[in-house]
Structure formats: structure tokens, C-alpha cells
C-alpha positions as CSV (number, residue, x, y, z in Angstrom):
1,X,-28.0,90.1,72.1
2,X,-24.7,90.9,70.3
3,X,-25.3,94.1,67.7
4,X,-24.7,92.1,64.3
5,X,-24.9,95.8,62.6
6,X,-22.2,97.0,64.0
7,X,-20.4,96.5,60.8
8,X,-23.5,96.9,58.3
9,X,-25.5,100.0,59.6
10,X,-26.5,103.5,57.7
11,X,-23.1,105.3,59.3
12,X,-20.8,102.7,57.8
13,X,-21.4,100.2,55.0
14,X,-18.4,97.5,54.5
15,X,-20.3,95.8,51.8
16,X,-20.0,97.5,49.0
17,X,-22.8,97.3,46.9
18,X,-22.0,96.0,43.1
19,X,-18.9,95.1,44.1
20,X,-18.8,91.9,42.2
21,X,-20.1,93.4,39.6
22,X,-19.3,93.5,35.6
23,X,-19.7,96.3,33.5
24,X,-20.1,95.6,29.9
25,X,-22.3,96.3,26.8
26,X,-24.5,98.9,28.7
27,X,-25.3,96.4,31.7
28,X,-24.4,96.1,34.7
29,X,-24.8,92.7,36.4
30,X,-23.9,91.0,39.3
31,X,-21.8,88.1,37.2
32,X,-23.1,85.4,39.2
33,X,-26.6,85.9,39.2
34,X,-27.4,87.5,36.5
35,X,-25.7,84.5,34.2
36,X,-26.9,82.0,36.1
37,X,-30.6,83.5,35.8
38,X,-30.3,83.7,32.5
39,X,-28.7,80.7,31.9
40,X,-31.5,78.6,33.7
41,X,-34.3,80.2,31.8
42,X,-32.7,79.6,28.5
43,X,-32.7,75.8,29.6
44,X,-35.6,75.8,31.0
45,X,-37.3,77.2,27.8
46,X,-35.8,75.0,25.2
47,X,-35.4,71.4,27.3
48,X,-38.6,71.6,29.2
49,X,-41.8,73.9,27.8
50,X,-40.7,74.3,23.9
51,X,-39.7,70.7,23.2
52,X,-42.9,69.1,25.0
53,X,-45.6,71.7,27.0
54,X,-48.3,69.3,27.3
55,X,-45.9,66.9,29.5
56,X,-44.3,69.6,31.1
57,X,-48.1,70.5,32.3
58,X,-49.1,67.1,33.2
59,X,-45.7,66.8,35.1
60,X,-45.6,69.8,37.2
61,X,-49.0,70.0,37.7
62,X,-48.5,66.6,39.3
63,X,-45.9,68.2,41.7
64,X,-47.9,70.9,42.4
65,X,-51.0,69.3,43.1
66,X,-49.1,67.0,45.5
67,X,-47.6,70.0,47.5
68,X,-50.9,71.7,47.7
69,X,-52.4,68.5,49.4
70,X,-49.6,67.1,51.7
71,X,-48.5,70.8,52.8
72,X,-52.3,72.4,53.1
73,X,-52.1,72.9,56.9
74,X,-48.4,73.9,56.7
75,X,-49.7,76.9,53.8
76,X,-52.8,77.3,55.9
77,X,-51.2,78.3,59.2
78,X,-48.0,80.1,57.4
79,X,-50.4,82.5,56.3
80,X,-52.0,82.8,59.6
81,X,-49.2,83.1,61.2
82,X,-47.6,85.9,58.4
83,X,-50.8,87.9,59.7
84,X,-50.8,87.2,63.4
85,X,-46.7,88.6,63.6
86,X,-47.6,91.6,60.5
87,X,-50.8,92.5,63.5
88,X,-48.0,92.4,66.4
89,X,-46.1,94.3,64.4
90,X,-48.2,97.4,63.9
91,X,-49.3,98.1,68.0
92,X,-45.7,97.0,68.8
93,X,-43.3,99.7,69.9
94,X,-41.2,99.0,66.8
95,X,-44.1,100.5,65.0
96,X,-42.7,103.8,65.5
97,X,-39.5,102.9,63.3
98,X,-39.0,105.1,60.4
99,X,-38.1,103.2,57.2
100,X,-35.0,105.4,56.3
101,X,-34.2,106.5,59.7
102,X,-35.5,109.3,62.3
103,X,-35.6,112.2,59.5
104,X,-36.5,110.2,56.4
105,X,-39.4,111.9,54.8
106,X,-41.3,109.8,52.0
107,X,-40.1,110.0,48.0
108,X,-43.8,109.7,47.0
109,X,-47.2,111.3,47.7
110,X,-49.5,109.2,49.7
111,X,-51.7,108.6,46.5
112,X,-49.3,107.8,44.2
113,X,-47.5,105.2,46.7
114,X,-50.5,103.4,47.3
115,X,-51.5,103.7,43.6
116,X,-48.0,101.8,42.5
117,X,-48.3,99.0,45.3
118,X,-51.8,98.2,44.6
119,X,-51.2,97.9,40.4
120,X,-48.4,95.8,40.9
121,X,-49.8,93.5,43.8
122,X,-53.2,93.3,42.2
123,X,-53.8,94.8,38.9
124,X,-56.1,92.7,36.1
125,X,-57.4,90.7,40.0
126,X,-59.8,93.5,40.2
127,X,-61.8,93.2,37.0
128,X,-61.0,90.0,35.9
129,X,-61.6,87.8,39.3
130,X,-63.5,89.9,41.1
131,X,-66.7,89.3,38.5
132,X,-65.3,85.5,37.5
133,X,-64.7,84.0,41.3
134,X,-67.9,85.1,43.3
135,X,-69.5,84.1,40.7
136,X,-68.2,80.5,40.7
137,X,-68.6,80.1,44.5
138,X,-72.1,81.2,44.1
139,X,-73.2,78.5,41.0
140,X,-70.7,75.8,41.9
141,X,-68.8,75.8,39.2
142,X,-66.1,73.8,40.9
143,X,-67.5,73.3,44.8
144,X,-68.6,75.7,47.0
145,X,-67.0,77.4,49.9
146,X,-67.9,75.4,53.4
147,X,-70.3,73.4,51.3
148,X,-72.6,76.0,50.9
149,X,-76.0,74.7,49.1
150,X,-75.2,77.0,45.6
151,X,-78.0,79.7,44.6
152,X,-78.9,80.9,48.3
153,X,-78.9,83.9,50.0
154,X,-76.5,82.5,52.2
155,X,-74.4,81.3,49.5
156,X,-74.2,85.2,48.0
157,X,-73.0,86.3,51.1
158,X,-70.3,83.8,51.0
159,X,-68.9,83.9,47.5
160,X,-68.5,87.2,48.2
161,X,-66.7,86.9,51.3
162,X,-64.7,84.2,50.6
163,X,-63.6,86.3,47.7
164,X,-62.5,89.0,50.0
165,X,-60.7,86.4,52.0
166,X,-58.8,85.1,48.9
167,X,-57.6,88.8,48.3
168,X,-57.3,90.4,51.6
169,X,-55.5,90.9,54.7
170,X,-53.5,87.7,54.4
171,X,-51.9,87.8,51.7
172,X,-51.3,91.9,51.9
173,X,-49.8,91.2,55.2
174,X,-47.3,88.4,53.9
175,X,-46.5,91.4,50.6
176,X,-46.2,93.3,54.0
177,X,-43.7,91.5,55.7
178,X,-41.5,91.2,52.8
179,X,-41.2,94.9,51.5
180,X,-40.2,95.6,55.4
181,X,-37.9,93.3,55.5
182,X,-36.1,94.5,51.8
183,X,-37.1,98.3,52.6
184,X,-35.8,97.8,56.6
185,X,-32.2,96.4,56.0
186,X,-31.6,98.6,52.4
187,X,-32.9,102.1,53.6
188,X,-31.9,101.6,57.5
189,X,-28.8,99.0,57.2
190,X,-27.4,100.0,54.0
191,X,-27.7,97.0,52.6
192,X,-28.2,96.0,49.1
193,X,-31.6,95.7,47.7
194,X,-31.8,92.3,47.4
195,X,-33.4,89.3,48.9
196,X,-30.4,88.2,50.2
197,X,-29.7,91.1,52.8
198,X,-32.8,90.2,55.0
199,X,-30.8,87.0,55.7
200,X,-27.6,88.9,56.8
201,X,-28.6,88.8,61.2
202,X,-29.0,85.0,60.9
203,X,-26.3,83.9,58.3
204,X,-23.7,87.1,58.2
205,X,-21.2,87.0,55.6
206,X,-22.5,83.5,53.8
207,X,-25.1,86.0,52.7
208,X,-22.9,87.0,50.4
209,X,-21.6,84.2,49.0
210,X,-23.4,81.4,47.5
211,X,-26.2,81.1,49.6
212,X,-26.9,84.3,48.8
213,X,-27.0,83.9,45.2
214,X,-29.5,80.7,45.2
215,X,-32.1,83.0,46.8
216,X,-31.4,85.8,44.3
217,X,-31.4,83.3,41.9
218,X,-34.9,82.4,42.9
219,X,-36.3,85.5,43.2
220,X,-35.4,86.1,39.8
221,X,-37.3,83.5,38.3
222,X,-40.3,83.6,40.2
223,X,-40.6,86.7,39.0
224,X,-39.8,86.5,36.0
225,X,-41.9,83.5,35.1
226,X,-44.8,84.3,37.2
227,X,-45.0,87.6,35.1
228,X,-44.6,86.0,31.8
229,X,-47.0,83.5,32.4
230,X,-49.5,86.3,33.8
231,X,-49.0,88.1,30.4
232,X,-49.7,85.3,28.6
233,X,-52.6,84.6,29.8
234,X,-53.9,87.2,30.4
235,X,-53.1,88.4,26.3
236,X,-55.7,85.8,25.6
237,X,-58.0,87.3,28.2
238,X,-57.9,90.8,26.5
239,X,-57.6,88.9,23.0
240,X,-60.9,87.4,24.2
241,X,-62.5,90.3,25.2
242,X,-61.6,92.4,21.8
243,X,-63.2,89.5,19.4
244,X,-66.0,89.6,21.9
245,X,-66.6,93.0,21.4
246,X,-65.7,93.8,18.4
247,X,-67.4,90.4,17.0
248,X,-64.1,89.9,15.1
249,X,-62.8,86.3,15.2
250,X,-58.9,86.9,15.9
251,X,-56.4,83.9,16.6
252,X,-53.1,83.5,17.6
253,X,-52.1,86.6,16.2
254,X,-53.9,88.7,17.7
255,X,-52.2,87.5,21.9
256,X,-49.0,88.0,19.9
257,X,-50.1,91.8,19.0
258,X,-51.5,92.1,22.5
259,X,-48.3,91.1,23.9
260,X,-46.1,93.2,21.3
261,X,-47.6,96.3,22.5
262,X,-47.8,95.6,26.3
263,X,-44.0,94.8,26.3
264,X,-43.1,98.0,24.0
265,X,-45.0,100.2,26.3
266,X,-43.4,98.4,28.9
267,X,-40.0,99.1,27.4
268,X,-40.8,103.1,27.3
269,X,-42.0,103.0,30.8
270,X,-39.2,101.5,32.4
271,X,-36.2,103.4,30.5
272,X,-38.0,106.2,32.2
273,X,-37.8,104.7,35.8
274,X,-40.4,105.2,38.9
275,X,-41.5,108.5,38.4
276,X,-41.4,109.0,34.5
277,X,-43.1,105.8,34.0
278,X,-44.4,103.4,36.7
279,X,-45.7,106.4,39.0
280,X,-48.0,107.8,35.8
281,X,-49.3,104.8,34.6
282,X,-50.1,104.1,38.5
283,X,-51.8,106.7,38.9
284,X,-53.5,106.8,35.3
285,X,-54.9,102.9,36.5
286,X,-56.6,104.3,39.3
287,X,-58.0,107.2,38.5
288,X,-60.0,105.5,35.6
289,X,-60.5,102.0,37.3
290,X,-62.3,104.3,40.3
291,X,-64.2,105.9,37.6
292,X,-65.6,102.6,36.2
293,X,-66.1,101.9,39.7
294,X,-67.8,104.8,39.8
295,X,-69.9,103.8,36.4
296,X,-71.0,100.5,37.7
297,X,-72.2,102.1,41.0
298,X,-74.6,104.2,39.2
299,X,-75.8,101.8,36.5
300,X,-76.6,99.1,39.1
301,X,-77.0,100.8,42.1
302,X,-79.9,98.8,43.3
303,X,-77.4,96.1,44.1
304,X,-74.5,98.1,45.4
305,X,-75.7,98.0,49.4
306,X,-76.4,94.6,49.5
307,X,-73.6,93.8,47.7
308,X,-71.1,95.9,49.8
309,X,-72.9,94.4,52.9
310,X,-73.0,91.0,51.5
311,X,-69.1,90.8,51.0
312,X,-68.3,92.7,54.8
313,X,-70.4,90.0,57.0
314,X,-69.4,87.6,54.7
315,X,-65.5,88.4,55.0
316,X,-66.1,89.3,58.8
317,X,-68.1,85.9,59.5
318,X,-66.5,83.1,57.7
319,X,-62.8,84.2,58.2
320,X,-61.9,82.0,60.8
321,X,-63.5,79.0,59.1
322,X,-62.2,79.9,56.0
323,X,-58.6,79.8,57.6
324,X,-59.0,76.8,59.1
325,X,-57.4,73.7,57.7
326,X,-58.6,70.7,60.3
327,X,-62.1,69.2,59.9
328,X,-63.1,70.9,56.2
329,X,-65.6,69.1,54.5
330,X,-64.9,71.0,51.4
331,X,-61.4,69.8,51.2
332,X,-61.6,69.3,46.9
333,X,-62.3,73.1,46.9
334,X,-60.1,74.2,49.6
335,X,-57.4,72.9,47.8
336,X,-58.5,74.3,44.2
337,X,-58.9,77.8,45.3
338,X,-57.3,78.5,48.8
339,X,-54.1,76.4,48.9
340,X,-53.6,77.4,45.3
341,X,-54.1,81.2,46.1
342,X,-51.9,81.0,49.0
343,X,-48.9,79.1,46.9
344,X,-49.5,81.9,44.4
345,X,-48.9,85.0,47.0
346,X,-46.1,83.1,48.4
347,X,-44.5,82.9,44.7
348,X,-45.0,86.3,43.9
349,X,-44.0,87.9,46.8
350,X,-40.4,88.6,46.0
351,X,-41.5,90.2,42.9
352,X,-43.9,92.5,44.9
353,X,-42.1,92.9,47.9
354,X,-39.2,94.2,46.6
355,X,-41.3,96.7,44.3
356,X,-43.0,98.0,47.5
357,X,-39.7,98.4,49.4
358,X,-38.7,100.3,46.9
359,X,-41.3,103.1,47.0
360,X,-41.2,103.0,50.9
361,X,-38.8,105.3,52.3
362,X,-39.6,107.7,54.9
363,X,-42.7,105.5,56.4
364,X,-43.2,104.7,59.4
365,X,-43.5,100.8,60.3
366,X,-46.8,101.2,61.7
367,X,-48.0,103.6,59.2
368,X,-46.3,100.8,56.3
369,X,-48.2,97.6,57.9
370,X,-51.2,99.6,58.4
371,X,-51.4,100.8,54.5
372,X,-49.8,98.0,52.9
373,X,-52.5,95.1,54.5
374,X,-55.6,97.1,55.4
375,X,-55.7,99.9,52.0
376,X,-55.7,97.1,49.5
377,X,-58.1,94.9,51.3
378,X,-60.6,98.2,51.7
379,X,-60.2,98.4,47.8
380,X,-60.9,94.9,47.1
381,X,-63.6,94.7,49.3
382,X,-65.4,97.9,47.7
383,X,-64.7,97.1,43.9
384,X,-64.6,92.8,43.7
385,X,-68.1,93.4,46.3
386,X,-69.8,95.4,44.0
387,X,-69.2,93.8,40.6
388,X,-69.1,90.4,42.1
389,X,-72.8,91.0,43.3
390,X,-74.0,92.6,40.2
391,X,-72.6,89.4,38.5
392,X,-74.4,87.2,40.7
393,X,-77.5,88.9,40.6
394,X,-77.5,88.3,37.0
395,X,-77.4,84.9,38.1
396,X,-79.9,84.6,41.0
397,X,-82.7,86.9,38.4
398,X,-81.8,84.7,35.3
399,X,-80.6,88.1,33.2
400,X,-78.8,87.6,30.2
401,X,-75.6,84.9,29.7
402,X,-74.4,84.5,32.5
403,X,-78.8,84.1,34.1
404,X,-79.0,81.6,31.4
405,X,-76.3,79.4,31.3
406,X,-73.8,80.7,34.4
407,X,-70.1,80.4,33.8
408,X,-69.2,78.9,29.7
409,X,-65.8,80.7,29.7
410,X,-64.5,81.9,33.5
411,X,-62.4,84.5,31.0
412,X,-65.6,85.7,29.3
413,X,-67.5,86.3,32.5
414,X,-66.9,89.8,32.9
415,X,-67.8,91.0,29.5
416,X,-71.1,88.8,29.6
417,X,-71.5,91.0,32.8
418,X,-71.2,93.9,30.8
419,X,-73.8,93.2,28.1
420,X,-76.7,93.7,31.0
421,X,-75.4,96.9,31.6
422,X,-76.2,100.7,30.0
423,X,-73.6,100.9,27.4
424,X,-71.8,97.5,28.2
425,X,-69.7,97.7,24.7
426,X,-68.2,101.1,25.6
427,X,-66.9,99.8,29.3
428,X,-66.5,96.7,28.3
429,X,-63.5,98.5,25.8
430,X,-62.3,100.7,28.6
431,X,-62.0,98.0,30.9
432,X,-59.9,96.1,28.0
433,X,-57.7,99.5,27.8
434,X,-57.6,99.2,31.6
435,X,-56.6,95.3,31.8
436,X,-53.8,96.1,29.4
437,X,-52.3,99.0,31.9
438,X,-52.4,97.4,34.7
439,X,-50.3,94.7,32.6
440,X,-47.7,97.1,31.3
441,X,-47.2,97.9,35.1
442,X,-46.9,94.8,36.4
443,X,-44.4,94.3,33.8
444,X,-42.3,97.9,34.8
445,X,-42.2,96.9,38.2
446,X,-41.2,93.0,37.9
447,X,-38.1,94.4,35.7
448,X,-37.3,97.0,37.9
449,X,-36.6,94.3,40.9
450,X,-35.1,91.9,37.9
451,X,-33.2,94.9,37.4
452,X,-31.9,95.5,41.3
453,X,-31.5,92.0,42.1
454,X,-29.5,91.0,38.9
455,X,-27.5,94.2,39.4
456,X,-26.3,93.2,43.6
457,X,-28.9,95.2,44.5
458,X,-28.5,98.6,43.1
459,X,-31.6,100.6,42.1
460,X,-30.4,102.2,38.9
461,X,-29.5,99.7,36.6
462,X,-28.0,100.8,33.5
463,X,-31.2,101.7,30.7
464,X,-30.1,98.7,28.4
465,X,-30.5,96.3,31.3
466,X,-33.9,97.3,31.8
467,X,-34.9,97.3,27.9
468,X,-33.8,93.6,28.5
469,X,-35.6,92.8,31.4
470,X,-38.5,93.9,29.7
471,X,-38.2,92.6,26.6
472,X,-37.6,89.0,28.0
473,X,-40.5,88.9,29.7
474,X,-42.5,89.6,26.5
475,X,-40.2,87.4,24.6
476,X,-41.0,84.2,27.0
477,X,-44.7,84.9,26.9
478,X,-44.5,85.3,22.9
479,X,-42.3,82.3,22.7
480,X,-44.5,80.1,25.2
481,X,-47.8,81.0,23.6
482,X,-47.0,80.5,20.3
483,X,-45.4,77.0,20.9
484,X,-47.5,75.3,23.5
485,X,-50.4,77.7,23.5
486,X,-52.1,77.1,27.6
487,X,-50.6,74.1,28.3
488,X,-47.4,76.0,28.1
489,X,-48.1,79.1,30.5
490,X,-50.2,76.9,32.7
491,X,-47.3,74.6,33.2
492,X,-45.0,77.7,34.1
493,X,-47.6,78.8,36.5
494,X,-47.6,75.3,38.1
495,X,-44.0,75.5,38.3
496,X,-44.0,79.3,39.9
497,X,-46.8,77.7,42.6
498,X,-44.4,74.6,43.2
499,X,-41.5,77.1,44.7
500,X,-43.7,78.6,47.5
501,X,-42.9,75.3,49.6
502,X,-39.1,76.1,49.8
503,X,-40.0,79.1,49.7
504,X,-42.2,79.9,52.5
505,X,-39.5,78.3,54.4
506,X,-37.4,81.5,53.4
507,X,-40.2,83.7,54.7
508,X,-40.1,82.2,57.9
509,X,-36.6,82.8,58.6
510,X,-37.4,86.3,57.3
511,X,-39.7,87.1,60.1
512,X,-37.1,85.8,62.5
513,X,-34.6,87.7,60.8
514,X,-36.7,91.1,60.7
515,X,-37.3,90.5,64.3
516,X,-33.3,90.7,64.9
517,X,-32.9,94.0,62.7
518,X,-36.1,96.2,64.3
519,X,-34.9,95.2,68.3
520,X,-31.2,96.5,66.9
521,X,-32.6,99.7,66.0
522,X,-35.1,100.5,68.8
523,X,-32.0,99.9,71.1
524,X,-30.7,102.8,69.2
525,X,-33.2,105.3,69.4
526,X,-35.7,104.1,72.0
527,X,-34.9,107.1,74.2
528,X,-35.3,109.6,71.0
529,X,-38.4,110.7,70.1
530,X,-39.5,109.6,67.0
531,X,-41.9,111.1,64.1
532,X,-44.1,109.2,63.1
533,X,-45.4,109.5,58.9
């Protein structure tokens, strides 16, 4: 196989990065992409969500729904397959390859790189669905997983797991694929830091033309819709929470605060980059979501085992069901809940995968794949187990709300949780505090790739350009919510989850592409020994 490096490799870089660039006003954009970005969600905004929401959410919901059915085996086995080649991957020889090269060492402590990668690919997940979605496996609030009879011991064991299944090592192994892919041809190829680079073995210099902007183009606005709609909703979900309470009976103004002060915290954070901002706050979600981890152990530990074991078997049992599309007689929920999680990874995993790759130098690929699929899923299993079967145990003993009349309001469900539990008012505002953070990182790190990819792939943007970045995202939420209330986010999210057909295309040709890059450099330095991190 021909070296196509040999042009594009750490030694010698011909592309230069921002070379197309304009500097002007404090920014500095890549002319093409940033104007066309902006350009589209200006349009986008006015012709489509602010003149009519409620069509636009009948509309694309239409388009999604019909992707989601015609494509479910194509979504189903894509995933499978994203795990299956992120597996290979890991006992492969090409495990051994340093991200950075031979003598990279890693910019960030082991902690605080896992901490940063797990708030922005999960975040709000943790407390919000991990009470919410067991729970609504386990009472049929809309189907059960494998037609499970609802209320049964064997129905526990699968809400949970299936839960597990939704968050774990599939979709962290697709987030996977793509921060190798970015972090592989930036730190070890010298290319930009950009979606467009992974495509440079298979389509060379067309990568930098047009072809290349169109997927920077739609890396932008996944992300930056996905996040504005995610802020959106979930200021109603904290607005929600606060009235609840605080027994207060706040409206609309109230998200609008929410969202004010998440995207002016925001704005702090990422004018002081990785380490001044993103890194503490990171770090700051962790410690204290562990500690009302910790909390809820104590307070209910009577469940915790059962719970813990309950989600493992469950995961462990029902996995390859779960993941198989042919012969489902729960087909209606397959398609509400796994098809619709699956579209939403795929969506969000520019966003996500470009943050990791960011933070990744100096791993090894083994050591990467390892972490990035199998630490998160760990996590998830531990916290969205344990609250998830306190929640339903509420249900299966008939304690409090959620005993008496099950899921009312799937955004309430945690805080109903709460009130059953020794000084639920106090956690339940901690974990309020704690929903908002994880926002206001989610938020640093979508502008932060905003930022790179907008820029031709640089990694400091100029601070204005991140203020903006920032600020838009709150500014679209604002705008959204104010004007078309729900029906306006949710048909933004509809339109984020109708991309990941096209767009798991791209991934596939990714893979391929990633493929052609790690055989390139273990011809290198197969015969060197290599560190491994």
C-alpha cells in the first residue's frame, strides 16, 4: 500500500493549517465555514423554527421517525459493528500506537482526562435518565424492553440493564472511534483538527476543498444545535426542579434566567480555555456527583446490592437480544428508545469526539479504547444501577409519588425520588447545582470544537471567537424557547437525530480511513519499541 503521508506526516506538514483563513474583528475563521455555518443557522432560525415550530415539529419529526423505521437494522448493526472494529482495535498490534508519537507523554492527569470526557459525553444523563428511564422500562410507561410483563422481578433486572445497554459500551466505543480518528491524524499526521482530516487517506487533497467544508459544515451544526436544544430543555428540567422545591410557581422567565446564567458561566470558562476552565469545572462535577453517589449509597443502602447486581446480569444477559434487530416483538419500543438513542450518539459524536481528541495526546491506542469505552460504562453502570433501583423500588413497595401513581412528569421523576429520601430537599438542590454544571460544560466543550473547526482546525481560537460560540448557543436556546416553547427544541432535536443517517455513512468511511493511517504508522515503528501510557 502506497504511503499517502508521505506528504502529511509529523516531520513535514504541507498543509498549512489556517491557511484560508481571515483575521478580522478579534476572530479568526476559516471564511468558508465559518460563514456558511452561520449563515445556515440564521436561516434556519428565522424561515423554519421562529416563523412556525409546531410544523416544523410535526415535519421533522415525520422525517425522523421514518429514518428510524426504514434504517433500524442499518443503525442496529452500525453500532455493532463500531464495537466489534473499537474491540479489534484494543488487542490489535496497533494498540501499542502512541497518540502523539513514540515520546508523547499525556497533557492531563488520568483523573482529570477522564473527568472532562465523561461531563461532556454524558453529563445531566447521569441524574436525569438514569432515575427517569429504568423506571419507565420497569412500569411500561411506553412498552417494555423484549416485552417484559411490567412490575416483575425479571422486569427490574431488565430496565436496569437495558438502561446500561442504552449508555454503555456502544455508544462509548463509536465516541471512541471518532476522538482516534481526530486525535490520530492531528497529533501523529499534523493535520488540522477537524473532521475533515480523517478523510484525507481515502480522498487526499479534495479534503480540502469543498468536500471538506460540507463535513465541517455539518459538524458544526450538529453540534451546535444538539447543544442548544440540550440547554433548552434541559433549563426547563432544572426550572422544574427549582419550583418543585422551592414550591415557587416560576414560568417562562425563570428557563430564560436558567439559561442566562449557564451561558455567562459558560462565557468565563471558555475565555479561560481547557485548563482554566473546562478542566476545573470537570473535575468540580465529579468530585460532588461521586459524593451524592456516595449520599444515596448510604441513605438507601438496603437496595444498593441488588440494584448493582440487578443492572450487571441484566446488561450481561440481554445484550445480544437487545442488539438484535431481526425477529423483535417489541418493535414500537425498539424504535422509541434504541433506534432513537443510537441516531442521538451518532449526531453527537462530532461534538464529543473532537472534544476527547483534544485532551488525548500522549495515550496509548490501547490504553485510549480501553478508557474511553469501558470507564464510562463502569460509571454508568454503578451510578444509573443504584438510583435507577432505588427508584423502582419506590415503585415495586408503593412509597411515595412515584409508588402511587409511577411516572406524571418523566422530568419530575428524579425529584419525586428524592422526597423518600433523608433530607431529599437538600440533594434534591445539589443535584439542581450539579445539573446546571454539567450544562455549563457541555457548553465549554461544544464551543471549543465550534471554535477549532470554524477556525481550519486550530486549537486556540482567538478569545472573542469563543465568547461567540458561547453566547450563540445560549442565544438559540433563549430564542427557541421563548418563541416555540418544546415544540421548538424538540423539533431541533428531531432535526439533529435526522443527520445520523448521512452521517453514519461518514463514520464508516472513517473506520476505513483510520485503518489506512494506524497500518502507515506501525510500518514505521514496528521494529521500535514502543511505551505504552
Amino acid at each position: 500500500m502506497p504511503d499517502v503521508f508521505k506528504k502529511y506526516s509529523i516531520e513535514t506538514t504541507d498543509y498549512e493549517v489556517g491557511q484560508d483563513n481571515i483575521q478580522k474583528w478579534g476572530f479568526d475563521v476559516h471564511n468558508a465555514v465559518f460563514g456558511i455555518s452561520a449563515s445556515l443557522i440564521i436561516v434556519f432560525l428565522i424561515a423554519v423554527l421562529v416563523a412556525d415550530p409546531a410544523t416544523a415539529k410535526d415535519t421533522l419529526s415525520t422525517i425522523k421517525n421514518t429514518i428510524i423505521e426504514d434504517a433500524d437494522s442499518f443503525f442496529m448493526w452500525a453500532m455493532n459493528a463500531f464495537l466489534v472494529f473499537g474491540l479489534i482495535l484494543m488487542v490489535s498490534p496497533f494498540g501499542k500506537i502512541k497518540i502523539g508519537g513514540r515520546e508523547a507523554t499525556p497533557d492531563h492527569s488520568t483523573f482529570s482526562w477522564l473527568s472532562m470526557l465523561f461531563s461532556a459525553g454524558m453529563g445531566t444523563a447521569l441524574l436525569f435518565w438514569g432515575v427517569a428511564e429504568p423506571t419507565a422500562y420497569y412500569t411500561d410507561w411506553y412498552g417494555t424492553p423484549l416485552d417484559v410483563t411490567p412490575f416483575t422481578p425479571e422486569a427490574k433486572a431488565l430496565a436496569l440493564g437495558t438502561t446500561i445497554y442504552h449508555w454503555g459500551i456502544h455508544g462509548w466505543s463509536m465516541f471512541g472511534l471518532v476522538a482516534l480518528s481526530l486525535a490520530f491524524f492531528h497529533f501523529n499526521k499534523g493535520l488540522p483538527l477537524s473532521m475533515r482530516s480523517v478523510f484525507y487517506p481515502i480522498f487526499g487533497d479534495r479534503a480540502w476543498g469543498w468536500l471538506g467544508h460540507i463535513v465541517d459544515i455539518v459538524a458544526v451544526l450538529a453540534t451546535l444545535f444538539g447543544l442548544a436544544t440540550s440547554l433548552g430543555l434541559g433549563a426547563q428540567q432544572a426550572s422544574s426542579g427549582i419550583n418543585y422545591t422551592l414550591g415557587t410557581h416560576a414560568g417562562m422567565w425563570l428557563d430564560m434566567v436558567v439559561i442566562a446564567v449557564v451561558t455567562a458561566i459558560s462565557v468565563l470558562s471558555v475565555m479561560k480555555g481547557i485548563d482554566g476552565g473546562v478542566k476545573r469545572l470537570s473535575n468540580f462535577n465529579m468530585i460532588f456527583a461521586f459524593a451524592l453517589l456516595a449520599f444515596v449509597i448510604v441513605a438507601c443502602w438496603g437496595t444498593v446490592w441488588s440494584s448493582l447486581t440487578n443492572s450487571f446480569m441484566g446488561y450481561v444477559e440481554n445484550i445480544i437480544p437487545l442488539s438484535n434487530p431481526y425477529g423483535r416483538t417489541d418493535e414500537k419500543w425498539m424504535h422509541a428508545w434504541t433506534l432513537f438513542y443510537w441516531a442521538w450518539w451518532i449526531s453527537w459524536s462530532p461534538f464529543v469526539g473532537m472534544f476527547i481528541a483534544r485532551i488525548s495526546r500522549g495515550r496509548s491506542v490501547r490504553t485510549f479504547m480501553l478508557a474511553v469505552t469501558f470507564i464510562p460504562t463502569i460509571v454508568t453502570l454503578i451510578y444509573m444501577g443504584i438510583f435507577g433501583g432505588v427508584a423502582i423500588d419506590q415503585v415495586a413497595n408503593h412509597i411515595g409519588v412515584l409508588g402511587e401513581k409511577g411516572i406524571t412528569d418523566i422530568s419530575m421523576t428524579l425529584f419525586y425520588m428524592y422526597d423518600n429520601i433523608p433530607y431529599g430537599n437538600v440533594i434534591s438542590i445539589i443535584s439542581i447545582a450539579l445539573i446546571l454544571v454539567f450544562f455549563i460544560t457541555s457548553s465549554d466543550s461544544g464551543s471549543l470544537v465550534i471554535d477549532s473547526i470554524t477556525a481550519g482546525g486550530k486549537v486556540d481560537s482567538p478569545i472573542p471567537q469563543r465568547v461567540f460560540w458561547a453566547s450563540m448557543e445560549g442565544a438559540i436556546a433563549a430564542t427557541m424557547l421563548w418563541v416555540g416553547g418544546k415544540d421548538a427544541l424538540q423539533a431541533l432535536q428531531s432535526g439533529v437525530v435526522a443527520t445520523a443517517l448521512p452521517f453514519t455513512f461518514v463514520l464508516i468511511i472513517m473506520c476505513m480511513s483510520l485503518l489506512m493511517g494506524l497500518k502507515s504508522e506501525y510500518s514505521v515503528y514496528k521494529k521500535i519499541p514502543l511505551v505504552q501510557n
